[in-house]
DSSP file (Angstrom, degrees, kcal/mol; ACC not computed):
  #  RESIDUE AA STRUCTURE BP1 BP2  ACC     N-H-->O    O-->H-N    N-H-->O    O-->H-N    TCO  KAPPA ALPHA  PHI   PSI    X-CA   Y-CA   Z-CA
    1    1 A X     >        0   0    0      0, 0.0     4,-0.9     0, 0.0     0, 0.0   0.000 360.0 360.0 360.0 -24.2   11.8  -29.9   22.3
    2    2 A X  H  >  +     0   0    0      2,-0.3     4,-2.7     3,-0.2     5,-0.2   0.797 360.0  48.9-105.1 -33.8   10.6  -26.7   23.9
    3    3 A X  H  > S+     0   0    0      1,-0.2     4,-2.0     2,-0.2     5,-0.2   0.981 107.2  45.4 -64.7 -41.9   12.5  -24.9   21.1
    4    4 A X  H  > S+     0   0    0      1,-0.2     4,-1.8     2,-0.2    -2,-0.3   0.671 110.8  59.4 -71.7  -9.4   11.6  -26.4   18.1
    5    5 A X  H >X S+     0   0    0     -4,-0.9     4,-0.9     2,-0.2     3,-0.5   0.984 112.0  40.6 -60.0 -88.5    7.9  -26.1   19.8
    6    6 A X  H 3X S+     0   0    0     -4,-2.7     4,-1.0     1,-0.2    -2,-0.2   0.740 115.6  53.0 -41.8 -18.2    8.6  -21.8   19.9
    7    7 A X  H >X S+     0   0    0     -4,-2.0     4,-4.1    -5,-0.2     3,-1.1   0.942 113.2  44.3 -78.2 -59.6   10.2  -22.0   16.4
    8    8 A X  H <X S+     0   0    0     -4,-1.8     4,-3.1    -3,-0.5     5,-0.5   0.924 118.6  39.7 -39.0 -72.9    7.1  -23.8   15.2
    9    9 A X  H 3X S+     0   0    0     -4,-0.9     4,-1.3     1,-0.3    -1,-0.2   0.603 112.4  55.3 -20.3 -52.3    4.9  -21.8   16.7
   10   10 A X  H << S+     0   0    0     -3,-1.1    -1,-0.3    -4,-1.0    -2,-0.2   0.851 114.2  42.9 -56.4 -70.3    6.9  -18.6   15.9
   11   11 A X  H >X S+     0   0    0     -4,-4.1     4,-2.0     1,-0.2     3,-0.8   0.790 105.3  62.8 -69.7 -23.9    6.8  -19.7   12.2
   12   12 A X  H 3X S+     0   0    0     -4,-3.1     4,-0.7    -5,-0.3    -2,-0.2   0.893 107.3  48.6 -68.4 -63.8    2.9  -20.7   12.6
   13   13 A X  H 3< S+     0   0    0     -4,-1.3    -1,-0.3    -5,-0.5    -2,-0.2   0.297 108.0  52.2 -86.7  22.3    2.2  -16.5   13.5
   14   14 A X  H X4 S+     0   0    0     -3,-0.8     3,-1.0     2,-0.1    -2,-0.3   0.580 104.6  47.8 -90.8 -24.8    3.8  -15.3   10.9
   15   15 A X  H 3X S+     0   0    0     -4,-2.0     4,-0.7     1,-0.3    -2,-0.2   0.267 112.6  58.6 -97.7   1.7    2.3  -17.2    8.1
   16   16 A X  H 3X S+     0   0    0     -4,-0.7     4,-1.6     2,-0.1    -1,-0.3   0.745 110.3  37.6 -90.7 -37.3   -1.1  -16.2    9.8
   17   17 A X  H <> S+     0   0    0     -3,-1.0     4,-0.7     1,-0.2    -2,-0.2   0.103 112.3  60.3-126.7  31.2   -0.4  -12.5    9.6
   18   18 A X  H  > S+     0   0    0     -4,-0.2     4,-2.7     2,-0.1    -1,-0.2   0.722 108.6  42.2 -25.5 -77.9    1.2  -13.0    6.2
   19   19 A X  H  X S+     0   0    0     -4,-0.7     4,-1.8     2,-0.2    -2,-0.2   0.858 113.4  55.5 -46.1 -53.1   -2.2  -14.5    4.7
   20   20 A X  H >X S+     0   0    0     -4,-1.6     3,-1.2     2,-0.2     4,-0.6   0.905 113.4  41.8 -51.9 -86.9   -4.1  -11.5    6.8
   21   21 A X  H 3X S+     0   0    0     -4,-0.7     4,-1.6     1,-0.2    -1,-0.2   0.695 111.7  62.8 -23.7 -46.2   -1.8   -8.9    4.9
   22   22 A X  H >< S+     0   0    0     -4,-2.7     3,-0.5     1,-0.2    -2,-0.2   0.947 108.7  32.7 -25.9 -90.1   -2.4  -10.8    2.2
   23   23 A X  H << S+     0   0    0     -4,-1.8    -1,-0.2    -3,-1.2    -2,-0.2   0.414 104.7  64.2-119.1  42.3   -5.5  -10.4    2.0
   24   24 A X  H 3< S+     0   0    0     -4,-0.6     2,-0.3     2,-0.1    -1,-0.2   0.694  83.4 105.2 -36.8 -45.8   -6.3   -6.9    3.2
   25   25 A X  S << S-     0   0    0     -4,-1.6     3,-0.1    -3,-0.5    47,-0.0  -0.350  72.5-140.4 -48.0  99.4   -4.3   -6.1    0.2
   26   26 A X        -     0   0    0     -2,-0.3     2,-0.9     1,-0.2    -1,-0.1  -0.443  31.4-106.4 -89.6 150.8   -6.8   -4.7   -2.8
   27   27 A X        -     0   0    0      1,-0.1     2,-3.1     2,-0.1    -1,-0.2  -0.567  28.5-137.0 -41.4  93.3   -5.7   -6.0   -6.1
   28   28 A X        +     0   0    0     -2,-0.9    42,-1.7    41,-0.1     2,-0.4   0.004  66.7  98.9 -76.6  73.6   -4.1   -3.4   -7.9
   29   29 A X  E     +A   69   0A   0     -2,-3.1     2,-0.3    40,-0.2    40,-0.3  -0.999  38.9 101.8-132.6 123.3   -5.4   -3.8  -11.0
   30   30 A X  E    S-A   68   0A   0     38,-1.5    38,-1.7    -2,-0.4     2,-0.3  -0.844  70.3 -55.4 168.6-155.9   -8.6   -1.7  -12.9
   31   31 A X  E     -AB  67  47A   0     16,-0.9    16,-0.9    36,-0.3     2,-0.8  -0.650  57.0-108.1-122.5 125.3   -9.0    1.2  -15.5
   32   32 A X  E     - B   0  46A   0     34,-0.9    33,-2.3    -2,-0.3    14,-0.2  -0.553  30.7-179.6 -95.4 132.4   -7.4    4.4  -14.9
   33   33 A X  S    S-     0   0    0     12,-1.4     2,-0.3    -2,-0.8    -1,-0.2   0.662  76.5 -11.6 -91.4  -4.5   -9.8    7.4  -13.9
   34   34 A X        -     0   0    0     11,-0.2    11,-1.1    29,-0.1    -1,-0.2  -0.973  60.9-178.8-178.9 150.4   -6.7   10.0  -13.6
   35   35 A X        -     0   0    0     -2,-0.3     2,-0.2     9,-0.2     9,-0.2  -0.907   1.0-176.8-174.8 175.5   -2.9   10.0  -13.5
   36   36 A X        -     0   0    0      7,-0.2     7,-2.1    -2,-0.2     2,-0.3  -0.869  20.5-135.7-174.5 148.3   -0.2   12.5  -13.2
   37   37 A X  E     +C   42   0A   0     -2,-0.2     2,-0.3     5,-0.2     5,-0.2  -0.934  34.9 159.2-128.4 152.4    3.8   12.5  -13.3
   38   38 A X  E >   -C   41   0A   0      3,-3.7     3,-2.1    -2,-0.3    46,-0.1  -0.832  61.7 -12.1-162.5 132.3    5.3   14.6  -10.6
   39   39 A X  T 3  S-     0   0    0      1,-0.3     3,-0.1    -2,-0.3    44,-0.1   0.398 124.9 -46.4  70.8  11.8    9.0   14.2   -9.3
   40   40 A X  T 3  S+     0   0    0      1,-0.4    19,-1.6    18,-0.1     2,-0.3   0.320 117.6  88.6 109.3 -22.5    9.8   11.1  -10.8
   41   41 A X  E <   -CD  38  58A   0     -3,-2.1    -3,-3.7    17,-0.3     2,-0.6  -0.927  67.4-132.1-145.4 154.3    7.4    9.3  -10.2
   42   42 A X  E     -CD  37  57A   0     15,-2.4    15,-0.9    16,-0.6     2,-0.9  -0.877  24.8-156.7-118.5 131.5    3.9    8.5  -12.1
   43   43 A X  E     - D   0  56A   0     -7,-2.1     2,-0.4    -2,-0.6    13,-0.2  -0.766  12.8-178.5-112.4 119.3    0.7    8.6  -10.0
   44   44 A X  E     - D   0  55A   0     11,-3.3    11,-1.3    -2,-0.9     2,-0.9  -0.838  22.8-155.8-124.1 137.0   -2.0    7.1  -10.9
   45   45 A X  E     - D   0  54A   0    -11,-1.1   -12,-1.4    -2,-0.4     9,-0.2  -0.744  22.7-176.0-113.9  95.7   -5.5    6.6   -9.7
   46   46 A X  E     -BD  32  53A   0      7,-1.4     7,-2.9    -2,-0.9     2,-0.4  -0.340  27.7-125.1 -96.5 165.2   -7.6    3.2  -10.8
   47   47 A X  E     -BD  31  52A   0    -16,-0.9   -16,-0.9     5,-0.2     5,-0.2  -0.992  40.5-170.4-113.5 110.3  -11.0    2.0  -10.3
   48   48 A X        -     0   0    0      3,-1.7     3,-0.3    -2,-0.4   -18,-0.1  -0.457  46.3-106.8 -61.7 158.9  -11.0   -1.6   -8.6
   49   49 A X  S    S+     0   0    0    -20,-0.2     3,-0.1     1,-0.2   -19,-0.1   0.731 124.2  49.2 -31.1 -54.1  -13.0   -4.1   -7.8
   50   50 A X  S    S-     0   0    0      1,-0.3    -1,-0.2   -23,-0.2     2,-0.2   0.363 128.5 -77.8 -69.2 -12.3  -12.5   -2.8   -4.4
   51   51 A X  S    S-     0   0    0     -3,-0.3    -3,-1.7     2,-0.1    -1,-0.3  -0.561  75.2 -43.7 118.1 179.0  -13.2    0.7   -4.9
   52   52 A X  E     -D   47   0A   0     -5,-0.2     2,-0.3    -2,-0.2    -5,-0.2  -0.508  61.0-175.7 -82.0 154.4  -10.6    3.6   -6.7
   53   53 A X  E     -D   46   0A   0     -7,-2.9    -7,-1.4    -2,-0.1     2,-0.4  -0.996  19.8-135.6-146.1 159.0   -7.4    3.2   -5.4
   54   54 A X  E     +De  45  91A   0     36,-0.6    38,-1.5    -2,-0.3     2,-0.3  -0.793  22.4 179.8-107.1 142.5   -3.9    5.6   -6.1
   55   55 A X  E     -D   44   0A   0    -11,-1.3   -11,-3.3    -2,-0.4     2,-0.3  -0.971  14.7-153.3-137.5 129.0   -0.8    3.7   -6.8
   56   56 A X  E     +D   43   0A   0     -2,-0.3    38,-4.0   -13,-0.2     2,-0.3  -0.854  21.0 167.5 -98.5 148.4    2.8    5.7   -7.6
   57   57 A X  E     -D   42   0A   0    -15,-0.9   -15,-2.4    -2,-0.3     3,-0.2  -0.755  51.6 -69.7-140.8-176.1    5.6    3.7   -9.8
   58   58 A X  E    S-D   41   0A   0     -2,-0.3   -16,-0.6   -17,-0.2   -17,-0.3  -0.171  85.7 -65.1 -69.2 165.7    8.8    5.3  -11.4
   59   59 A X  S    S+     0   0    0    -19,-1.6     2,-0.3   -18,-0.2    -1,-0.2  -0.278  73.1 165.2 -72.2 153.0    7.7    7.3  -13.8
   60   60 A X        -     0   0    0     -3,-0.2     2,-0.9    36,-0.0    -3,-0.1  -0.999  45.4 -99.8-161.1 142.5    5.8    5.1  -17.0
   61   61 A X        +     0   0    0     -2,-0.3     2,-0.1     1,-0.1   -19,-0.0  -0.713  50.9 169.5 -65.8 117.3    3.4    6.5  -19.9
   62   62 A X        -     0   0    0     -2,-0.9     3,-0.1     6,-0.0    -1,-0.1  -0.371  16.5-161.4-117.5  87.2    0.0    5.8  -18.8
   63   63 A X    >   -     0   0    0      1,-0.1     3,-2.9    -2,-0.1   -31,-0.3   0.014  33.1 -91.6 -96.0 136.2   -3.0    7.3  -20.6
   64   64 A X  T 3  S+     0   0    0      1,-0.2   -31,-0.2   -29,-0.1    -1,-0.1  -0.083 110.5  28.0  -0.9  98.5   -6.7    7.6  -19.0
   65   65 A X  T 3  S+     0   0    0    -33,-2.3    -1,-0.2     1,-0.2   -32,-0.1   0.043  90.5 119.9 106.8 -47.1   -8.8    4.7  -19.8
   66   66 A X    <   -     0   0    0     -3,-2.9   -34,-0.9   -35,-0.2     2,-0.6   0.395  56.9-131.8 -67.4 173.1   -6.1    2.4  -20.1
   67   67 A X  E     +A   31   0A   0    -36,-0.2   -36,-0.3    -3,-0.1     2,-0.3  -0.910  28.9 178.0-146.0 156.0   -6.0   -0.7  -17.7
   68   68 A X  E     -A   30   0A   0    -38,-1.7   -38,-1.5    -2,-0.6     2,-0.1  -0.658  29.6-134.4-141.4 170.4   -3.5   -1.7  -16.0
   69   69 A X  E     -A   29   0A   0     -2,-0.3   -40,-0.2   -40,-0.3   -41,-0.1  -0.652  18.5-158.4-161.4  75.9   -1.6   -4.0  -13.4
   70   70 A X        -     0   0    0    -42,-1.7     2,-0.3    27,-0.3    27,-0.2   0.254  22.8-121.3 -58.6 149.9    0.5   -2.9  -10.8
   71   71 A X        -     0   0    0     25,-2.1    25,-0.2     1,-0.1    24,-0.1  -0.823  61.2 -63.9 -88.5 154.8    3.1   -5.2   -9.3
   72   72 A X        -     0   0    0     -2,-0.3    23,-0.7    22,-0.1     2,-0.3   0.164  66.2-147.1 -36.6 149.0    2.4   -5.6   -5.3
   73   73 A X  B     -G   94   0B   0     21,-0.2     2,-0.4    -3,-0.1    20,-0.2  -0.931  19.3-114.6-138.0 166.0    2.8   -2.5   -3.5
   74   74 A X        -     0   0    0     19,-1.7     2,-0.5    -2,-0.3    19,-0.4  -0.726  35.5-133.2 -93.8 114.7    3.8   -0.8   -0.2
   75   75 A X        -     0   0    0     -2,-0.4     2,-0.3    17,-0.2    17,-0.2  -0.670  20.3-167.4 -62.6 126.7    0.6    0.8    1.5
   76   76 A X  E     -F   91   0A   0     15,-2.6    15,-2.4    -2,-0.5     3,-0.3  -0.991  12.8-145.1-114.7 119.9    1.9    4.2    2.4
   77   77 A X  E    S-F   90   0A   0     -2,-0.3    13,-0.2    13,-0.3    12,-0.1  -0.338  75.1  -6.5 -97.8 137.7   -1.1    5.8    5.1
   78   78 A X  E    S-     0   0A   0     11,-0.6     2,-1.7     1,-0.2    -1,-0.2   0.806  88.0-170.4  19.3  41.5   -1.8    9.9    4.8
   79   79 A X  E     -F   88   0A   0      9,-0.9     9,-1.3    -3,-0.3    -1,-0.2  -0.338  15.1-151.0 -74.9 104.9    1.1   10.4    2.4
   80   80 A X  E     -F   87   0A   0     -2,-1.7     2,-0.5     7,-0.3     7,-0.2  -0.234   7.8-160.7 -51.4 126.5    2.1   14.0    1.7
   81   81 A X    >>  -     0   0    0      5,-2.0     4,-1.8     1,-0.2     3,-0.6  -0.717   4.8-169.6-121.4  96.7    3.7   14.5   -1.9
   82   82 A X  T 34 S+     0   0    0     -2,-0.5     3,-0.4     1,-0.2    -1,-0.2   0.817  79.6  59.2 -41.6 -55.2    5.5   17.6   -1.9
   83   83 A X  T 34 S+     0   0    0      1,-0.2    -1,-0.2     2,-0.1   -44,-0.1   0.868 122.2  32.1 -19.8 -76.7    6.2   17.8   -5.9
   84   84 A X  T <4 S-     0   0    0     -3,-0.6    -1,-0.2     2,-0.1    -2,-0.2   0.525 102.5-132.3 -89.0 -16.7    2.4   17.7   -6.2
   85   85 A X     <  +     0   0    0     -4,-1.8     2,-0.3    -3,-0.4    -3,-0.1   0.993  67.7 108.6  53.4  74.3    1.1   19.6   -2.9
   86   86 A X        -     0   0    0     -5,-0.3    -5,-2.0     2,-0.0     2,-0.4  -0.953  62.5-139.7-166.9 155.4   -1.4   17.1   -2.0
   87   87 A X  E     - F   0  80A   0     -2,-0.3     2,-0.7    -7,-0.2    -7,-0.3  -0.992  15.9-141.6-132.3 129.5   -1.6   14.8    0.5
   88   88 A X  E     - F   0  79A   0     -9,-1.3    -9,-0.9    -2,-0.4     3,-0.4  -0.747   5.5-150.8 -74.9  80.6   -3.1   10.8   -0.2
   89   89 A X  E    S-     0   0A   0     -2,-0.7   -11,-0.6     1,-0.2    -1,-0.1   0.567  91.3  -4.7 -81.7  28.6   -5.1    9.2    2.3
   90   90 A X  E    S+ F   0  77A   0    -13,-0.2   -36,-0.6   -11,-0.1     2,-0.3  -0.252  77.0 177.1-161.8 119.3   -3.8    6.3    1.2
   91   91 A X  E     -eF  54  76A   0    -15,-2.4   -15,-2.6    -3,-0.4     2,-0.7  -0.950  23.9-125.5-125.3 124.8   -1.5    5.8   -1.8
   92   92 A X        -     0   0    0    -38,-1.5   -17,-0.2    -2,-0.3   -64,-0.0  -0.496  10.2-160.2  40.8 -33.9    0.3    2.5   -3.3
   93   93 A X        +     0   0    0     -2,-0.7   -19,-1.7   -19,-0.4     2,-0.2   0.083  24.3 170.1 -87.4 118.9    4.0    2.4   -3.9
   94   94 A X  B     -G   73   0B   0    -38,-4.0   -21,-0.2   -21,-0.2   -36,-0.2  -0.664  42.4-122.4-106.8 149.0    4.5   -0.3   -6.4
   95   95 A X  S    S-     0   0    0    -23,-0.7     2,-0.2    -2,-0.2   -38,-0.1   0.475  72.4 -91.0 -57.8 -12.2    7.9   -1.2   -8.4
   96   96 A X  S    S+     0   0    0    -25,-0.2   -25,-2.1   -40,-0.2     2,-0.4  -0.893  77.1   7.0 133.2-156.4    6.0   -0.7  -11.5
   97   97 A X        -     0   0    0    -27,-0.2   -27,-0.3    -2,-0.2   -40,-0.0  -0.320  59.1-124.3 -58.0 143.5    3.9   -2.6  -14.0
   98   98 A X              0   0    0     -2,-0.4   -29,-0.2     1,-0.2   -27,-0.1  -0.422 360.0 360.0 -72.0 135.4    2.8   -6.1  -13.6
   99   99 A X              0   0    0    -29,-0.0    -1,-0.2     0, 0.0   -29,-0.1   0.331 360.0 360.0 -52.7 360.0    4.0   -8.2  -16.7
């Protein structure tokens, strides 16, 4: 009893700090004010709901203007891109576009 009680429990905090990530998480989705291909990889910087935000994907044509729809992405926190000499204080890294 006292496991399946820690299991519950167990499972109970992670689906809470699931949801929270969840929704921390800005929608990556809006209009793109700038983008740039550098190393592989194409970085691009949209205007959300949430304010602008940079997402990198494999490299993909994306023109100015456009809008677009990232698939979820991995926040990466004061990320340096050498390729570009600039550093992100927070950028994106998404698998590519959302279908």
């Amino acid at each position: 009893m006292k496991k399946s009680l820690m299991i519950l429990c167990a499972v109970m905090i992670a689906l809470a700090l699931g949801a929270a990530v969840a929704t921390a998480m800005p929608k990556l989705a809006g209009k793109v004010l700038e983008t740039m291909d550098s190393g592989g990889y194409t970085y691009t910087q949209i205007a959300t709901t949430d304010g602008n935000v940079w997402v990198a994907i494999p490299k993909t044509k994306i023109k100015k203007g456009q809008n677009v729809s990232f698939q979820p992405g991995q926040p990466m926190p004061n990320f340096t891109s050498k390729t570009l000499g600039r550093t992100f204080d927070v950028i994106y890294f998404s698998g590519g576009l959302a279908e």
